[in-house]
N, C-alpha and C positions, 0 to 999 in steps of 0.2 A: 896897771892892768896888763895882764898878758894877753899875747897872739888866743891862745885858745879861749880865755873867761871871752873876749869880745866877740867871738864868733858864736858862742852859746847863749849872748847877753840876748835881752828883750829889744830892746833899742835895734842891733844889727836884724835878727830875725823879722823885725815887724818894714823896716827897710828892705829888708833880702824878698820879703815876699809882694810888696807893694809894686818893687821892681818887676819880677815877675810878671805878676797882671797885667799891670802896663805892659809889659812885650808881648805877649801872650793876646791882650785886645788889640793892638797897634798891629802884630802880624795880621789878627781873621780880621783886622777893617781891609790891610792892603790883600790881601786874598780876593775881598769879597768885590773892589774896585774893579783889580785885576781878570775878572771875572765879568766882570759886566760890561769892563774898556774893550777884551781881549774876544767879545761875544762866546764864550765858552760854550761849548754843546750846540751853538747852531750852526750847521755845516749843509751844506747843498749836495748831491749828487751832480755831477756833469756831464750834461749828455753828450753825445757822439755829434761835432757839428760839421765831418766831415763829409762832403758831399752837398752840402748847401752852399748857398749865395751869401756874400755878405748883407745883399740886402732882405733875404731870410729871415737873417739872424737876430731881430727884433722877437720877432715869436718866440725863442728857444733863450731868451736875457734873462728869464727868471726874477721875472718886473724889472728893475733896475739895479741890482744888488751887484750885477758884474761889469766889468769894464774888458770890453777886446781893443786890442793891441795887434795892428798888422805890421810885424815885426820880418818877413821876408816874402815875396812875390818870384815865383817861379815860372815860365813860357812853357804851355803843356798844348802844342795843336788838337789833343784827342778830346780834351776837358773846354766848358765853358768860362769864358775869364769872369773874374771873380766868383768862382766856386773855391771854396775851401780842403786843401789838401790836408793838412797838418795841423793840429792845436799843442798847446802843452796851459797846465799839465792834462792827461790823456782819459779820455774818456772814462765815466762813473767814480772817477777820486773824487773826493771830497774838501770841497771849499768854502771859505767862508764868504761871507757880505765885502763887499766891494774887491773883491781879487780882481788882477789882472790877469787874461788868458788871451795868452799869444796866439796868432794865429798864422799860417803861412798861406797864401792865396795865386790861384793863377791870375798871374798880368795879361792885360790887352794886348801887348803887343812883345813881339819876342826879342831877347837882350842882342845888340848889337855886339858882331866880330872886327879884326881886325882882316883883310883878307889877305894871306900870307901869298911871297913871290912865286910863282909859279914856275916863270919863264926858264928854260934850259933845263924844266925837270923830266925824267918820262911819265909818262901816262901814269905807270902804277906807282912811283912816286905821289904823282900829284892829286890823285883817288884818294889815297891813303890821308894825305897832309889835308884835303879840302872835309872828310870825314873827323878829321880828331877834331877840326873848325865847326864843327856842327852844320857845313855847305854839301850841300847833294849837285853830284854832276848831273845837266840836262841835257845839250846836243855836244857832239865831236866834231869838229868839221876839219877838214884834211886839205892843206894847200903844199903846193911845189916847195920844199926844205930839204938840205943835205941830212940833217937831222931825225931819223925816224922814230915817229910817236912822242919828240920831245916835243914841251907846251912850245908856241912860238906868242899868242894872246889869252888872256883869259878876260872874259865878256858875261855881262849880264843886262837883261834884254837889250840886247842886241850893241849894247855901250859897249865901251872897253874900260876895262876898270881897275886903277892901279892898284897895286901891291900897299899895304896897309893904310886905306880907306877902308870906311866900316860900314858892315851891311848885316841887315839884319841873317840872325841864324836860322837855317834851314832853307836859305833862299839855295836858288838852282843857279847855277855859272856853268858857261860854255866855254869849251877849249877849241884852239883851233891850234892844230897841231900838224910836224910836219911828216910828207909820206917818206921822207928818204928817196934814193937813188933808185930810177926806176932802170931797171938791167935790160938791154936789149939781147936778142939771139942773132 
């Protein structure tokens, strides 16, 4: 029998088509699993949770269908701690039943610096270097130094406080610095 009689025979054809069906039911079963596992067509809106509390955030869960994830904490003095800056993904996208959404939240308390040397800088040096620090200068105070305006201590209430210990950021540090050479007539 040749290549062509068996490809037209009864026997292949009744084969050739049985195969078919079965692929053809075996795809729309995994379709239709697919479908049901994968929750097709139900999808949630997501509202805007910024600006709330995380303990808020119960009300706005959408029953139980989502899971938040506090994935980074940020120090915000102007914001309440634990209010929500940041989600992903971003408000009104659409998500399914048990998604994770990130959230970014302000911390209680603000992230600890190292406090950089100060000592033998000048003034405008050391403004500048306590700034890129996230440290705000609070009092000056001026003693007898050949030195004028260079740092001689740097203090916070009222301590002295060495060069990389770590203090929390935004806190205030005082310089006491020196007057230089005072010139008689």
């Amino acid at each position: 029998m040749s290549l062509r009689q068996f490809l037209i025979s009864k026997t292949f054809l009744k084969h050739l088509g049985i195969a078919v069906v079965t692929a053809f039911i075996v795809l729309l079963l995994v379709f239709q699993i697919l479908k049901v596992y994968t929750h097709h067509g139900e999808e949630y809106t997501l509202p805007d949770y910024k600006g709330l509390t995380v303990q808020e955030l119960d009300e706005y869960k959408l029953g139980s269908k989502l899971e938040f994830v506090i994935n980074d904490s940020v120090y915000d003095e102007k914001k309440e701690p634990g209010t929500i800056l940041e989600q992903n993904p971003l408000p009104n996208s659409k998500v399914k039943e048990d998604r994770k959404i990130y959230l970014t939240i302000v911390t209680e308390t603000p992230e600890k610096v190292k406090i950089p040397n100060l000592k033998d800088l000048s003034l405008r040096q050391s403004i500048s270097l306590l700034e890129t620090y996230g440290l705000k200068i609070n009092k000056l105070k001026y003693q007898k130094d050949i030195a004028r305006n260079a740092v001689l201590q740097q203090k916070h209430n009222d301590t002295i406080i060495e060069p990389g210990s770590r203090i929390h950021k935004g806190a205030e540090i005082d310089l006491v610095l020196g007057k230089g050479r005072e010139e008689t007539m």
